[in-house]
N, C-alpha and C positions, 0 to 999 in steps of 0.2 A: 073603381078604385081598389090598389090590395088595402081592406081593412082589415082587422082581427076582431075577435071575440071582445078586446078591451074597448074596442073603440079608434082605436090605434089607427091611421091612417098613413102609408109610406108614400112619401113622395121621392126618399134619397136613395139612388140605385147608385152600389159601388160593382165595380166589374173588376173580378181580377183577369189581368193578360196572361198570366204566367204564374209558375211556380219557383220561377228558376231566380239563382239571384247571385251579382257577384262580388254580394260578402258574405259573412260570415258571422253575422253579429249574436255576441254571447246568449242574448235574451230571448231568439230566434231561433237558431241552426247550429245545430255541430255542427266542427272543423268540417267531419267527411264525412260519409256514409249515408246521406239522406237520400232516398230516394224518387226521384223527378216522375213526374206524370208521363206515361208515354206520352209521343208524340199526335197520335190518332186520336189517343183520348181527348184531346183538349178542343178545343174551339175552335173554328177555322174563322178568317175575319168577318167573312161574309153571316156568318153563324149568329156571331157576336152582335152585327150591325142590326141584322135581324131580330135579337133578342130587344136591343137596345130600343128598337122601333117599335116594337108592343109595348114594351115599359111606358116609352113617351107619349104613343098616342091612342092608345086603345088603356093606360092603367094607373093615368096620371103622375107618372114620374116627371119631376123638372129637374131633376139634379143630379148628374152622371160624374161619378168618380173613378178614376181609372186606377188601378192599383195591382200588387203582384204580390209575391214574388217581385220584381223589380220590372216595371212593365217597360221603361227604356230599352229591355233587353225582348221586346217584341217588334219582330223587324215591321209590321205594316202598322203600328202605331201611328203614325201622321196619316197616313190612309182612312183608318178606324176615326180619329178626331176628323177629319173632311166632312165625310160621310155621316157622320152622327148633327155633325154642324149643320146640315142640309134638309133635319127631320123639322118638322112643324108640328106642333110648336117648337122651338128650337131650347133643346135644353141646355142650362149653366155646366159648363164641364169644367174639371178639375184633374188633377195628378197628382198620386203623392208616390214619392220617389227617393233614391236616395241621394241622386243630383250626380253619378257618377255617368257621363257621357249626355247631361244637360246643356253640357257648354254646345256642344256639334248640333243639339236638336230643339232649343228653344225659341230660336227664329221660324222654325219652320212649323213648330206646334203654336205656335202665337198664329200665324198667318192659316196655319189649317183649323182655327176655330178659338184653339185651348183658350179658357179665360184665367185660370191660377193655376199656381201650384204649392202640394207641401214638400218641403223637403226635409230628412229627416237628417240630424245633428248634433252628438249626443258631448263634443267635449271641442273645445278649441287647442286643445292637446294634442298635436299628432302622436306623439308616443302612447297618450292614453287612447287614442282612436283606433291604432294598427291593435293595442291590447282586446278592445270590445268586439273591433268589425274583420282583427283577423288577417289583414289587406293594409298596403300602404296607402292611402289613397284619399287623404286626408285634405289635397292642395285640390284635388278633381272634384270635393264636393264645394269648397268654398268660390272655385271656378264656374262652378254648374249655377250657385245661386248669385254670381255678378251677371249672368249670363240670363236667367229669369228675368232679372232685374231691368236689364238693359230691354229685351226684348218687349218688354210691359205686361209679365206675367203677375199681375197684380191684384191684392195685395201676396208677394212672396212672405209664406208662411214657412219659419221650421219648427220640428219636431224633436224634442228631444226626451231622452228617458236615462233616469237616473240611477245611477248603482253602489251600492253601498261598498265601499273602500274604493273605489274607481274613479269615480266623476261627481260624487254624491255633493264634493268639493265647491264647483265649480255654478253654482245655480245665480248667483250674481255677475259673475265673469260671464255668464252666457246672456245675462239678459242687457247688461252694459255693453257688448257689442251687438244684439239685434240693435237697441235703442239706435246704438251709433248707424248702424248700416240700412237702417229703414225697413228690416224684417220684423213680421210678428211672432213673436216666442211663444209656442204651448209645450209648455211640462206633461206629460204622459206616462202615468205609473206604471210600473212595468204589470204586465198579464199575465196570465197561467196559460199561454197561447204559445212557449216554448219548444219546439220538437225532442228535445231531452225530458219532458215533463221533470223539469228539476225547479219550477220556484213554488215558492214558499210565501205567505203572508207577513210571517215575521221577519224575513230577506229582502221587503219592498221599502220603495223608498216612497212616501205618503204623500198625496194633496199638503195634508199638514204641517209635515217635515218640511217640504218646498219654500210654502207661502213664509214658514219663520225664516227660513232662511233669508229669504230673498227681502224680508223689511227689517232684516239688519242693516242694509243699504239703502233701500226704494219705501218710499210711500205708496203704498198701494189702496187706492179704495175702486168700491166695484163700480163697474160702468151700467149706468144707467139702473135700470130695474131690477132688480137680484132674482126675477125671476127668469130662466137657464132658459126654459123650453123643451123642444128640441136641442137644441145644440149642446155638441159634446162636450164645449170647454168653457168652463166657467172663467170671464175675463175680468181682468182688473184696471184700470188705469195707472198708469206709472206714474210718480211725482206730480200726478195734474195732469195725465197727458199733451200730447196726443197719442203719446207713445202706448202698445196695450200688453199684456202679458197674460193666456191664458194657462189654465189648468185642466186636463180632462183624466179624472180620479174615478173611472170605472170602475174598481175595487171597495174605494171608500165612499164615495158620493154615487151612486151610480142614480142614472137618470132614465132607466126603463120606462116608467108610467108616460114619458110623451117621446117613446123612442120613434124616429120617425123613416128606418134605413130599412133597404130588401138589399140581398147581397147576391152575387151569382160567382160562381167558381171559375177556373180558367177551364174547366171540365164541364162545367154546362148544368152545376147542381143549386138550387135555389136552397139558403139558406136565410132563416125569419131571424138568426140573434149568431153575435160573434164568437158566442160562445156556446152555439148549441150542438147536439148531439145527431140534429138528424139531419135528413136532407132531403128532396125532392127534384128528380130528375127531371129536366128536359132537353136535353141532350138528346136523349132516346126520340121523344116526342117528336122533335127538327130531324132527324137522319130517319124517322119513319115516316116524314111527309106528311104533318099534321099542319093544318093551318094554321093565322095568327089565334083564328077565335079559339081552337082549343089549346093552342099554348097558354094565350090569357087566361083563360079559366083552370087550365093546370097549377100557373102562376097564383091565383085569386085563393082559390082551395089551398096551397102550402102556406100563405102569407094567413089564412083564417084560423089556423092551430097554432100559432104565435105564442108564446108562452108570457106569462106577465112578466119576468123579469130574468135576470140571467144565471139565477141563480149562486150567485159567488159567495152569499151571504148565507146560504145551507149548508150546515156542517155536513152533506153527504156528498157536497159538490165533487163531480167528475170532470177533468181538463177535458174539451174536446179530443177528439184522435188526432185529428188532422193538425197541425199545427200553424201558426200566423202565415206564414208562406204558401201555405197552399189552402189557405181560406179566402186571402186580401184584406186589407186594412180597413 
């Protein structure tokens, strides 16, 4: 198993495909000048699949999330979901995306394994959308998530994050068209995971701020146990459901003490918190011909220096380097 020193036991491996991405969204990327991963550095499929098969059955991962950078924009994707479909145990795969070129690839990720996806959707505003993401491209995500839908990428979850003078507006208007359209809605505070390192704690928009918002309109009480977990979004039931809305408040609630995620780079770097500082290679490990059992134990040892929590709540807090894009989600 990767445990830690806490106790802490990971079963959820997020994989990023890529660095690359084609928006531009405020909270994330500058307009221009970010610089992409070479091409050599990054993972080849075969790399990945490999990785992904010590995870499942040599270190107890059941839960594979694919992410980027925008991993749609990795051409052997439907390959990578086949092929991971095939391991045994078979693990629960996922995608979180930003649903631009979902419409062309949903049928074909449904049929080569995929079981959900998130998508992320931050305003039903094209004008406010081309302002956040940079891009017109506003009809291509809500394309990409009829296009889930149809395919039975279920349940289709979106993503949204909120910005103060932007969209900060709009937190009911977003959750009365999931209800309508059969998506689950999670709020996601914005992070310090920006490539400008430009935010700010007093510049976010809160779990707290959300929730009043949103029961100026909606009855909201929590579904079932109010105990969270693992899981990153604390959910509520709409009006009585069935309908559900979550929240995942990293910043303000954060849920470290039963965090249960290992992460890998599109570069081949194991990171133990989405917010941490360091990293531990096995890229090098695979391109020097080491088997699974010593990658697994490469993997075992980075995942047992785990740190209790993410620190956001230390006034000495330092943003990662790297930033959300070339971490994964």
């Amino acid at each position: 198993m990767l445990i830690d020193t806490y106790g802490r036991v990971a079963t959820d491996l997020r994989v990023s495909l890529t660095d690359r991405c084609n928006l531009r969204c405020t909270y994330c990327m500058p307009e221009e000048g970010l610089q992409w991963l070479a091409k050599p550095d990054l993972l080849t499929d075969d790399e990945i699949v490999r990785l992904i098969r010590v995870a499942v059955t040599q270190l107890g991962v059941g839960e594979v999330r694919f992410t980027g950078g925008e991993p749609l924009l990795r051409p052997g994707l439907v390959s990578i979901v086949e092929r991971c479909a095939a391991l045994e145990p078979r693990p629960r795969m996922s995608l979180t995306t930003n649903g631009i070129g979902l419409q062309r690839t949903a049928r074909a990720l449904k049929d080569a394994g995929l079981d959900r996806v998130n998508v992320s959707l931050d305003t039903l505003r094209p004008e406010v959308f081309q302002t956040l993401t940079r891009r017109k491209r506003h009809q291509d995500v809500l394309d990409g998530l009829e296009a889930a839908r149809a395919a039975g990428l279920d349940p289709v979850k979106v993503n949204a994050v909120l910005m103060p003078g932007l969209n900060d507006d709009e937190a009911p208007d977003l959750l009365a068209w999931a209800v309508r359209n059969g998506y689950e809605l999670r709020f996601i505070e914005q992070m310090p995971l920006d490539a400008q390192h430009g935010w700010t704690r007093d510049g976010m928009v809160t779990a707290g701020d959300i929730l009043a918002t949103l029961r100026t309109r909606f009855d909201l009480t929590p579904e079932g146990d109010e105990v969270r977990g693992a899981a990153p979004a604390e959910r509520w039931l709409v009006d009585g459901g069935p309908a559900r809305v979550g929240v995942i408040a990293s910043v303000t609630r954060p849920f470290c003490r039963a965090c249960d995620r290992t992460r890998l780079t599109a570069d081949g770097q194991v990171r133990t918190c989405l917010f941490a500082r360091e990293e531990s290679d096995l890229r090098g490990a695979l391109r020097a011909g080491e088997p699974d059992e010593e990658i697994a134990r490469l993997w075992k040892l980075a995942m047992w220096g785990k740190k209790a929590g993410s620190g956001l709540d230390d006034p000495s807090f330092l943003q990662p380097d790297r930033p959300m894009s070339a971490i994964g989600g």
